[in-house]
N, C-alpha and C positions, 0 to 999 in steps of 0.2 A: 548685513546684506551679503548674499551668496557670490561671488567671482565665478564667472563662466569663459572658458577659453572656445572662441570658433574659428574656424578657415573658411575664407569666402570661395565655398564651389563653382559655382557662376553669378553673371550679372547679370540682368534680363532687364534694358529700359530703366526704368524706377525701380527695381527691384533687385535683393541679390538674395541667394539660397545661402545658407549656412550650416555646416555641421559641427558638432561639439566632438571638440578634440582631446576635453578632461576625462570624458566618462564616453563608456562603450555605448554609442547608439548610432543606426542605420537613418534615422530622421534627419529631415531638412527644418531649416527653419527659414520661413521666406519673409525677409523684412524691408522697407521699405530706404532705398537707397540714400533719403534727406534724414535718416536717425542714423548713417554711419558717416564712416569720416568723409570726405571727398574724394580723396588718391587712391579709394581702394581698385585692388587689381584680382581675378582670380589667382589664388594659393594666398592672399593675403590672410594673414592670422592678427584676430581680434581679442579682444580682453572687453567682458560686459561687467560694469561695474558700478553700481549707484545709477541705474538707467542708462550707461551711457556706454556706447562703446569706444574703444581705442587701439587707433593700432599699434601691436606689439612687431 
């Protein structure tokens, strides 16, 4: 399974935008804030790995 690194750009309610920080792209990725960790903050940087994310 593929490891993806992202930074949380904002948090919006139940929600937080993400951009991928491995590979060059302009997209958001909007997920819902109960599949990440709890403590997250914007600039926080993630690691998706086996479904899950973690903060790094």
């Amino acid at each position: 399974m593929e490891t993806m690194y992202y930074v949380v750009v904002n948090v919006d309610g139940d929600y937080a935008n993400l951009q991928r920080t491995d590979v060059k792209s302009d997209d958001l990725k909007l997920v819902a804030r109960a599949l990440l960790p709890e403590n997250i903050t914007e600039g926080s940087r993630l690691k998706y790995e086996m479904l899950q994310y973690e903060l790094i």
